[in-house]
C-alpha positions in Angstrom: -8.5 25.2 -25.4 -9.1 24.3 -21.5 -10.0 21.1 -21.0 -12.6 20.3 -18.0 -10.7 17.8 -15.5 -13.0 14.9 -14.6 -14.4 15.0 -11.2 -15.0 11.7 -9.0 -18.6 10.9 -7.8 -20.2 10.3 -4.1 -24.3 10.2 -4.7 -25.6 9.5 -1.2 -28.9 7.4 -1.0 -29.3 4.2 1.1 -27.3 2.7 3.6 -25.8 0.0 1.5 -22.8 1.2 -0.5 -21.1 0.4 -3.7 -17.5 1.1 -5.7 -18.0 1.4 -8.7 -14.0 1.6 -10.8 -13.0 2.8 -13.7 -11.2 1.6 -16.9 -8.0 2.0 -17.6 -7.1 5.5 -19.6 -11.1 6.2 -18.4 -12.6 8.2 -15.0 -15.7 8.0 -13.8 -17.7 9.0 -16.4 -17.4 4.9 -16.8 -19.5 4.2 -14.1 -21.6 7.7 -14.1 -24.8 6.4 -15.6 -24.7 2.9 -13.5 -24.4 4.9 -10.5 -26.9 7.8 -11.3 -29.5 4.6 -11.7 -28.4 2.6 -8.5 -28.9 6.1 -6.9 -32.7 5.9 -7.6 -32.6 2.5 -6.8 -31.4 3.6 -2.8 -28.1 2.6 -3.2 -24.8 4.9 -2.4 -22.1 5.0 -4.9 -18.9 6.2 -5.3 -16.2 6.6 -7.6 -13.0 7.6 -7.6 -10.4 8.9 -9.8 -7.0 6.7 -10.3 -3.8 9.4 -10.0 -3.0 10.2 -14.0 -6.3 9.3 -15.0 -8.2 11.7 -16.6 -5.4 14.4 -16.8 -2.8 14.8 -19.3 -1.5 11.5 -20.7 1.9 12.4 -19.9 0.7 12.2 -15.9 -0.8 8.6 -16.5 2.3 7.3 -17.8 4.4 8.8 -14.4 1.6 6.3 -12.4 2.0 2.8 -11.8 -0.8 0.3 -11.0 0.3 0.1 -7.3 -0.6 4.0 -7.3 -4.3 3.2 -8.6 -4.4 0.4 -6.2 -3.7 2.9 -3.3 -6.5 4.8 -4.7 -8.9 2.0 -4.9 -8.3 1.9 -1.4 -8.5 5.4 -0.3 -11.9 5.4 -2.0 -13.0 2.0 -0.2 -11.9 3.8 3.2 -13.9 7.1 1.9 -17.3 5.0 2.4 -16.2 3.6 5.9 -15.7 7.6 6.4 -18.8 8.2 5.7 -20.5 5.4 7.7 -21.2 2.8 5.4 -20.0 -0.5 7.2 -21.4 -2.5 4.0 -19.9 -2.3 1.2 -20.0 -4.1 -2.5 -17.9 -3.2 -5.6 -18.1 -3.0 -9.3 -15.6 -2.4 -11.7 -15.2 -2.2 -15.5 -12.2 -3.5 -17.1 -9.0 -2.6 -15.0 -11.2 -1.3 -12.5 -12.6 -4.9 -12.3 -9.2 -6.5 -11.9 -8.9 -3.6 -8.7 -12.4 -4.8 -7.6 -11.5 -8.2 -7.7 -7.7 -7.6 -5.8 -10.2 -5.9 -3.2 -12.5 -8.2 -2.7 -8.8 -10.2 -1.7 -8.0 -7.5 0.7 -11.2 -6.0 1.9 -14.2 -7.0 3.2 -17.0 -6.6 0.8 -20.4 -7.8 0.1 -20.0 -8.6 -3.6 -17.8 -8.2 -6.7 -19.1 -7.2 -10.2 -15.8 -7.8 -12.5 -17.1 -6.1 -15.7 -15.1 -7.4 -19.0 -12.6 -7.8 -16.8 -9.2 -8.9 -18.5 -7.1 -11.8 -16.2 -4.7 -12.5 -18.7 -2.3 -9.9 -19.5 -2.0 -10.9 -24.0 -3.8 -8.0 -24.6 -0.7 -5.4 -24.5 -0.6 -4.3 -28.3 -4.5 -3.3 -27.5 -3.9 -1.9 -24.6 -1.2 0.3 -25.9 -3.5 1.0 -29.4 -5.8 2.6 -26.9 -3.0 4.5 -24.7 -2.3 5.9 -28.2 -5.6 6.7 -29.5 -6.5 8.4 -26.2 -3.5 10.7 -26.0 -4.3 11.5 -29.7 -7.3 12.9 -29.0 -6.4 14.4 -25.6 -3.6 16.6 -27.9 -6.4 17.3 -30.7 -8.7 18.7 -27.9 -5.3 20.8 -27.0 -5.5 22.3 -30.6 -2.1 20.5 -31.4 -0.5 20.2 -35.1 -0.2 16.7 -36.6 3.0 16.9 -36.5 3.7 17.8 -32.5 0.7 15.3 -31.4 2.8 12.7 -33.6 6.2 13.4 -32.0 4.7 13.9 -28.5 2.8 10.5 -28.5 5.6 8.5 -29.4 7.2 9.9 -27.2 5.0 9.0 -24.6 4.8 5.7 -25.8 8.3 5.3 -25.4 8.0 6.3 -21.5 4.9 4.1 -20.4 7.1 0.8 -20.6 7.1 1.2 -16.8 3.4 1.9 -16.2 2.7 -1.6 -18.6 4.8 -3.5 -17.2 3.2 -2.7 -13.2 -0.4 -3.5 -15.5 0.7 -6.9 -16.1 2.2 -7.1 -12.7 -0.9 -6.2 -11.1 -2.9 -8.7 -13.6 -0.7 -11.7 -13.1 -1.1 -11.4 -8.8 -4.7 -10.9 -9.2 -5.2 -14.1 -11.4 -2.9 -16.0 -9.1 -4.8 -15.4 -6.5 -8.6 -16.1 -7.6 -9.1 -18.6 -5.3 -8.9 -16.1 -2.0 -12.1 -14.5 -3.1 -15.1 -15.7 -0.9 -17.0 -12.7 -1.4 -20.5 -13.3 -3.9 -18.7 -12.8 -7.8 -20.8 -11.5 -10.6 -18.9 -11.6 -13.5 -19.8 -9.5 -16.5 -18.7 -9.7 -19.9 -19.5 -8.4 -23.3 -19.7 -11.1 -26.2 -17.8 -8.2 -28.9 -15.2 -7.4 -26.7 -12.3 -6.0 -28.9 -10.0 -5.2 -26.2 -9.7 -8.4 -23.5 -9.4 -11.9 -23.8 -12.7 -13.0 -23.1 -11.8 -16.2 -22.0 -10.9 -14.1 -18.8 -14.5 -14.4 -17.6 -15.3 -18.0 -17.7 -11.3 -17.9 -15.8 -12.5 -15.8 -13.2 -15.9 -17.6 -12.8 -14.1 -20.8 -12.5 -11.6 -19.8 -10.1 -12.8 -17.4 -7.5 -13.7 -19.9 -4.6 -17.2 -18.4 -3.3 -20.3 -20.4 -3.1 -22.0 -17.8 -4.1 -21.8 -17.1 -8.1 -22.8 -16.4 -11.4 -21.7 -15.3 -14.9 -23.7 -13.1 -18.1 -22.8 -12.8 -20.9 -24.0 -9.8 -23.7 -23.8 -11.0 -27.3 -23.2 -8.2 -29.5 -22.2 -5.4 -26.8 -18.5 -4.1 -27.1 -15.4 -3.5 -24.4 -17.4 -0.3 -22.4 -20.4 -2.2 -22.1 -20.8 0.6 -19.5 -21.3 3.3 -22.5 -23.0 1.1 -24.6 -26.2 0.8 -26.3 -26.9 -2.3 -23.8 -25.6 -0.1 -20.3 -29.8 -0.3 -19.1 -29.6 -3.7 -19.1 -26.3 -3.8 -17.1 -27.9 -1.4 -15.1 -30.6 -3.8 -14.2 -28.7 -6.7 -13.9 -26.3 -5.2 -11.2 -29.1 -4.3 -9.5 -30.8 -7.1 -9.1 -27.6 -8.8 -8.1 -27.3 -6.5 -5.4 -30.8 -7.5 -4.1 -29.6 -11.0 -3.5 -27.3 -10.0 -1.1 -26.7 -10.8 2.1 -27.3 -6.9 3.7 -27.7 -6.6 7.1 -30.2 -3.3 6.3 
């Protein structure tokens, strides 16, 4: 069975833009819906595509976070490309902790961190999700039990590398909080199974910008993105973005 490759995202509206980022093992299916609605609301998005993401998980485990933070970037510079001198950026889960190391970097107009883990404890989760997604990956391959049981653990066995550049990339991101000046919206899901939510109320604390605020969803799960409460994310995010300081 062929399996349709994700594809990333540019819907051109307005002339304010925004990033949305992906999860990690995700694409941008993630951030699809939120930016189909941001769309109508006259906002540009665009999402990229980290390298190994959305491909085999044998490719995502020959990546390393400094690979999806090159992509981050290629993607930021995209909307520059394209003309769009303001920009603000979302990002669910690791594609928060990317939002957030950009909003370090880059200059953007606000940062959405989106259950957004700052504390790398949450390996054995992580890598219970690394499985499960590589599971069904080989079961959409038409796989026997057997081979998708050998070939996962061996690919378990050969993503100590890509973890350990995750916690790298977690660890510099939480050290450095306290360079972010841009406006912070932080995100986070009150039934989060996958991230230590005490990452939000860190981030909140800790980013240095005047400008901030935190909500929290009581009941919603880790892909609050996908979730049964993703309209009223939608809304929120917009409405965040209103308060901004745009220039048009």
């Amino acid at each position: 069975m062929k399996i349709k490759e994700p594809k990333p995202f540019t819907f051109e509206a307005g002339p304010r833009a925004v990033l949305l980022l992906h999860g990690f093992t995700g694409h941008s299916a993630d951030v699809r819906m939120l930016g189909r609605y941001l769309e109508k609301q006259g906002y540009t998005t665009h999402a990229p595509i980290y390298r190994g993401h959305g491909k085999p998980p044998e490719e995502l485990a020959e990546t390393t976070a400094d690979d999806w933070w090159e992509d981050v970037v290629a993607a930021y510079e995209h909307l520059r490309d394209l003309g769009y001198e303001e920009i603000a950026v979302a990002g669910l889960s690791l594609g928060g902790v990317l939002s957030l190391k950009l909003a370090m970097n880059k200059p953007v107009k606000g940062v959405m961190p989106i259950c957004t883990p700052i504390f790398f404890d949450n390996k054995d989760e992580l890598s219970a999700g690394y499985r499960f997604k590589a599971k069904e990956y080989k079961q959409l391959e038409q796989k026997d039990k057997e081979t998708i049981k050998q070939e996962v653990d061996e690919l378990m066995d050969n993503s100590t590398d890509m973890f350990e550049s995750l916690s790298q990339l977690i660890q510099s991101v939480e050290r450095d909080l306290d360079t972010i000046y841009a406006p912070t919206y932080v995100l986070q899901a009150g039934a989060d199974e996958m991230i230590n939510k005490d990452s939000a109320q860190h981030i909140y604390d800790n980013v240095e910008c005047d400008q901030k605020d935190i909500k929290w969803y009581e009941g919603a799960p880790h892909v609050i993105t996908l979730s049964d409460y993703k309209e009223q994310v939608h809304e929120d995010i917009y409405h965040y973005l209103e308060q901004l300081d745009w220039s048009q």
